[in-house]
C-alpha positions in Angstrom: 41.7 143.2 124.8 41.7 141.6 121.0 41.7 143.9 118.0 39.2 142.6 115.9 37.7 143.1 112.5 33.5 143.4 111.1 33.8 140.1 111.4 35.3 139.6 115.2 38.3 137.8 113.7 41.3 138.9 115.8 44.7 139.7 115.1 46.9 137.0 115.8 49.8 136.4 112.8 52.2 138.9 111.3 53.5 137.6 108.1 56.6 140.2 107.3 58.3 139.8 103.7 61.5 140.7 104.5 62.6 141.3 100.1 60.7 141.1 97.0 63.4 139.2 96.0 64.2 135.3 94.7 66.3 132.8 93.8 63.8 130.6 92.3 61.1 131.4 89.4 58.2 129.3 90.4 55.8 129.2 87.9 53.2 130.0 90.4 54.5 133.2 92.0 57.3 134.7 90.0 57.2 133.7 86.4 60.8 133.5 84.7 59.4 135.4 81.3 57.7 138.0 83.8 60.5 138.1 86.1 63.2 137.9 84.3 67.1 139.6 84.5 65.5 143.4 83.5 62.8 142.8 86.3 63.5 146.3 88.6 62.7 144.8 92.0 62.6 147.7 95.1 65.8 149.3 95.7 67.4 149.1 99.1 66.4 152.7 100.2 63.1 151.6 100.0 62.5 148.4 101.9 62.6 148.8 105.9 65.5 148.3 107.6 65.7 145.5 110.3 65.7 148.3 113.1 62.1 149.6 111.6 60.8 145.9 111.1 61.7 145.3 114.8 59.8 148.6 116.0 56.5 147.8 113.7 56.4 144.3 115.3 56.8 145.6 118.6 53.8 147.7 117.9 51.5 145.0 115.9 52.4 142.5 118.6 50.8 144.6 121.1 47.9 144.8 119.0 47.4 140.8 119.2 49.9 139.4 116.6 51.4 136.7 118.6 52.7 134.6 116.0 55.4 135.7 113.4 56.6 134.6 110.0 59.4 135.6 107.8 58.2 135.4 104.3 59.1 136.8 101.1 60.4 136.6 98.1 62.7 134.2 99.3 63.9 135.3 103.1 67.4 133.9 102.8 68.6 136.4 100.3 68.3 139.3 102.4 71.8 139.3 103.8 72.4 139.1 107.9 68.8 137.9 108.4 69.3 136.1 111.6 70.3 139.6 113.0 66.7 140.5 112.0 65.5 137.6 113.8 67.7 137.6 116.7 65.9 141.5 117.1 62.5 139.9 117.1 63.3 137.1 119.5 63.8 139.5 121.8 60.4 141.8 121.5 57.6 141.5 123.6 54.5 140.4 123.2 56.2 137.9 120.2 55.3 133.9 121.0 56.8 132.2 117.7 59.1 132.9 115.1 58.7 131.0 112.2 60.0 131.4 108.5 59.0 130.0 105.1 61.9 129.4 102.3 62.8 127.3 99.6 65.8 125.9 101.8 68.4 126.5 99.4 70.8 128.7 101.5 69.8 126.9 104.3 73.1 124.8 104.9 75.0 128.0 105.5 72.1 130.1 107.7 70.2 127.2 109.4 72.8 127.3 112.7 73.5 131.2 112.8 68.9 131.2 112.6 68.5 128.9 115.3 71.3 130.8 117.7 69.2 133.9 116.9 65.9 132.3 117.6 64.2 131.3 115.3 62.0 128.6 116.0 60.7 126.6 113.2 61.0 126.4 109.9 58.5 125.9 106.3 60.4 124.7 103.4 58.8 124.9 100.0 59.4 121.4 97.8 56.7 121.0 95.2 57.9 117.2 94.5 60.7 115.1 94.3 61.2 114.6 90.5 63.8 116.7 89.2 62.6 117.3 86.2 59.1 118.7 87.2 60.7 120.6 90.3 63.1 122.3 87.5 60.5 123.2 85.5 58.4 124.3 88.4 61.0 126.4 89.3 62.2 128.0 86.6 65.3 125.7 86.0 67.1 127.4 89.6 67.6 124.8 91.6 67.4 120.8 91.9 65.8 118.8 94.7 69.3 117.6 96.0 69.9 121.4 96.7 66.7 121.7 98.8 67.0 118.6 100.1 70.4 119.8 101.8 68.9 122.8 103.1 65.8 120.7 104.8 69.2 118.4 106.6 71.1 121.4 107.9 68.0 122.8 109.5 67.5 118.9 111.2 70.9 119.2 112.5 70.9 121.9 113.9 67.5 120.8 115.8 64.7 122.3 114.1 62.1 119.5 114.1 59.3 118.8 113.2 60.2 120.8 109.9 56.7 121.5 107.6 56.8 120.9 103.6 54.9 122.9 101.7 53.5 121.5 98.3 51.6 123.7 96.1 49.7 121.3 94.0 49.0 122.0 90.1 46.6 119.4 87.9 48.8 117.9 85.3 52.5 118.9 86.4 53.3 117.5 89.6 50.4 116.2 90.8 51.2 112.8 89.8 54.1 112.8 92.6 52.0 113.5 95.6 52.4 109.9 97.2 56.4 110.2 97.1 56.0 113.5 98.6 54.0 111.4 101.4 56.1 109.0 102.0 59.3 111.0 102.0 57.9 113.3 104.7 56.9 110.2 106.6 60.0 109.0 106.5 61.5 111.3 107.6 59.3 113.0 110.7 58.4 115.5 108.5 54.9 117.2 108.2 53.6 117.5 104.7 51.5 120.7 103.7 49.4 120.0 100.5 48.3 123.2 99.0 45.5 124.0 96.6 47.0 126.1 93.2 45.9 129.6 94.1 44.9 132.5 92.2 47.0 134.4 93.9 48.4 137.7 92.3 47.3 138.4 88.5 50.8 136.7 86.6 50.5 132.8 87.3 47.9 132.0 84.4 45.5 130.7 87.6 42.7 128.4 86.6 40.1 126.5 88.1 40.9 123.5 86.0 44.7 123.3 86.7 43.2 122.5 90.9 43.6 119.5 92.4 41.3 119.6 95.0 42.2 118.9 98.6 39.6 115.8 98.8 41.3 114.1 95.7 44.9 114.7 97.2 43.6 113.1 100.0 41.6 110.4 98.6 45.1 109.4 96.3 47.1 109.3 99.8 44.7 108.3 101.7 44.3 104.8 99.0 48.2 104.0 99.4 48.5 105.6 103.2 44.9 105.6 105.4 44.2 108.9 107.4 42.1 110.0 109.2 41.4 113.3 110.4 42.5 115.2 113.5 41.0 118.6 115.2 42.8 121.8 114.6 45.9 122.9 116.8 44.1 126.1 117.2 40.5 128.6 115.8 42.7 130.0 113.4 45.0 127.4 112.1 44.6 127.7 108.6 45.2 123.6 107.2 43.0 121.1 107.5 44.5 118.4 109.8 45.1 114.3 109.0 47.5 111.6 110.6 48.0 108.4 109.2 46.7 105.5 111.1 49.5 102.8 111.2 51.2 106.2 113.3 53.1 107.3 110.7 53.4 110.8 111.4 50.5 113.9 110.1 49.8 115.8 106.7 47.9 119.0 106.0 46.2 120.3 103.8 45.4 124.2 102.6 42.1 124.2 100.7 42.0 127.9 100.0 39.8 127.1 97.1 37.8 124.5 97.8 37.1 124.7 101.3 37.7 128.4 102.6 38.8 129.8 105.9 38.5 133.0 105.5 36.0 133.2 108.6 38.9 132.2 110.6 41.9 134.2 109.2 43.8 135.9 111.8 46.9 137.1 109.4 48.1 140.7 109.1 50.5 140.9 106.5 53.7 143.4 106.0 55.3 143.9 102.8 59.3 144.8 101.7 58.4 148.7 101.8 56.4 149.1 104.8 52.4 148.6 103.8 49.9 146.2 106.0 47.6 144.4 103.7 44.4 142.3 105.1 44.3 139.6 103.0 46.6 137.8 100.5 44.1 138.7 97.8 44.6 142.3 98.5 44.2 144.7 96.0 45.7 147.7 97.8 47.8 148.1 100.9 48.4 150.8 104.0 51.5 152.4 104.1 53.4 152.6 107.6 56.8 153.6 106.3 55.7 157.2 105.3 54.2 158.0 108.8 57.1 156.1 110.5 60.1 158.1 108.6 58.0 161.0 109.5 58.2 160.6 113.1 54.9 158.8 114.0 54.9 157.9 117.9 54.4 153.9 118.7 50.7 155.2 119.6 50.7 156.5 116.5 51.3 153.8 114.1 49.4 151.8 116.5 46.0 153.4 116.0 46.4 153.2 111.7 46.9 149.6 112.5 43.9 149.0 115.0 42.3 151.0 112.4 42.9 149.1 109.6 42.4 146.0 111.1 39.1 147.2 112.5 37.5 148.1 109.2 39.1 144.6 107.4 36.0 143.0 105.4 38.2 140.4 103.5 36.7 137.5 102.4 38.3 136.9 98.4 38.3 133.0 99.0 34.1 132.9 99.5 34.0 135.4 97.3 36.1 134.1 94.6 33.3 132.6 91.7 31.2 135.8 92.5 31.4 138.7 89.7 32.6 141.3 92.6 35.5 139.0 92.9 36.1 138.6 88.9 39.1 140.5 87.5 39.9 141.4 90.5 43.6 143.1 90.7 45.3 141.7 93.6 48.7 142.0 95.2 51.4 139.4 94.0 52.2 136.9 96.3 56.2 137.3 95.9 55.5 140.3 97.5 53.7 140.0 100.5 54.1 136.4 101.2 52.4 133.0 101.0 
């Protein structure tokens, strides 16, 4: 039976940040003059240790969380992370391991992931001009360095692999049609992604969003599209292929277009709280009652629980005045 919410969305995606932690400071999630070399992220003792990540999956899987993601922070700098995956590869109920990183420890972890079984892999490349992607992330990496990671995980056979591409007016939006034609040239599967207000530290405004019709309509003028249904109710990108057969794009219009009726994602952050949405502005904490010696039944009645009362819908809600200064979670923290 699904758990569902006041709005009969199921549960049907566990997002799990595995650190708070990155080696990149995107201007868009973790600031360099917010999150800088004095930043005091969580300390060891109080994240969840693989064995605990394993054992909370087990239990929201049975709840209806099918599909799982390792998120973030950046996944790859939590040491021995394919022993983490290799854990949930083997838990029932789980369908598909996924993870989302900015591919720059990729050429030394993309083999020992896929033996573990993980199955497919989100890379984060916001364009292809070194200069922007520098100052986009906070001067940590160029795009030869991603660009590595993204061929490691090809050969070792992850494929299709998805780019994401958050999408700011006036920094690198100007590169969106060499983002398209890289991916197409290379079977990849572009994600463009509306500029979020996620979090409270990006400087989000309305004006700095490129909306996911004018990203279109500029590919679309240089590469025609045209648009295809949904892989699934809950898939969260809008989805277009190109017509001479040159492969498929997405798009994530969590401003302009919203999905929120659809949105299946449960989300687990670095210290052990579920949060609903990732506009959250508070979280429930698992790791408490599971230190304490909470049964399986347990911790799975706080989740049905939680999941049962869930109301979120920040995206529709986001230009009315309940929604205005909102305090919300930041995204390095409980994922994209």
């Amino acid at each position: 039976m699904d758990t569902l919410d006041q709005f009969n969305r199921p549960l049907r995606d566990l997002r799990i940040s595995v650190t708070d932690r990155c080696n990149f400071r995107c201007t868009y999630c973790m600031p360099a003059e917010i999150f800088g070399e004095k930043y005091q992220f969580l300390q060891k003792q109080k994240i969840l240790t693989f064995e605990e990540i394993t054992r909370l999956t087990r239990i929201i899987a049975g709840l209806g969380a099918v599909k799982i993601r390792l998120t973030g922070g950046e996944p790859l700098v939590r040491q021995s992370l394919e022993t983490l995956v290799a854990g949930l590869s083997q838990t029932a109920g789980v369908a598909d391991i996924a993870m989302t990183t900015n591919a720059f420890l990729l050429p030394e972890k993309a083999a020992l992931l896929k033996q573990a079984g993980l199955q497919r892999i989100t890379v984060s490349l916001d364009t292809l001009d070194d200069a922007i992607f520098q100052q986009m992330n906070g001067g940590r990496s160029d795009v030869a360095s991603v660009l590595r990671g993204i061929q490691a995980a090809v050969d070792v056979g992850f494929a299709p692999i998805k780019i994401n591409c958050v999408v700011q007016r006036g920094v690198n939006d100007a590169t969106l049609v060499d983002m398209a034609r890289y991916c197409r040239e290379n079977g990849h599967i572009l994600r463009l992604i509306e500029y979020m207000d996620v979090g409270t530290r990006n400087g989000w405004e309305m004006a700095h969003v490129v909306s996911a019709r004018e990203m279109l309509e500029r590919i679309h003028a240089v590469f025609p599209l045209e648009r295809v249904a949904r892989n699934y109710a809950e898939e969260t990108a809008l989805r277009f292929r190109y017509l001479d057969g040159g492969g498929e794009l997405g798009v994530i219009a969590s401003v302009t277009q919203p999905f929120c009726r659809n949105c299946s994602r449960l989300r687990l952050s670095p210290e052990g709280s579920i949060y609903t949405c990732l506009f959250a502005t508070q979280g429930t904490d698992l790791k408490t009652p599971l230190r304490d010696g909470a049964t399986d039944a347990e911790l799975a009645d706080i989740v049905r629980g939680v999941w049962h009362e869930r109301t979120d819908r920040y995206s529709e809600e986001r230009t009315t005045e309940s929604a205005a200064g909102r305090e919300k979670i930041e995204m390095y923290y409980i994922g994209g």
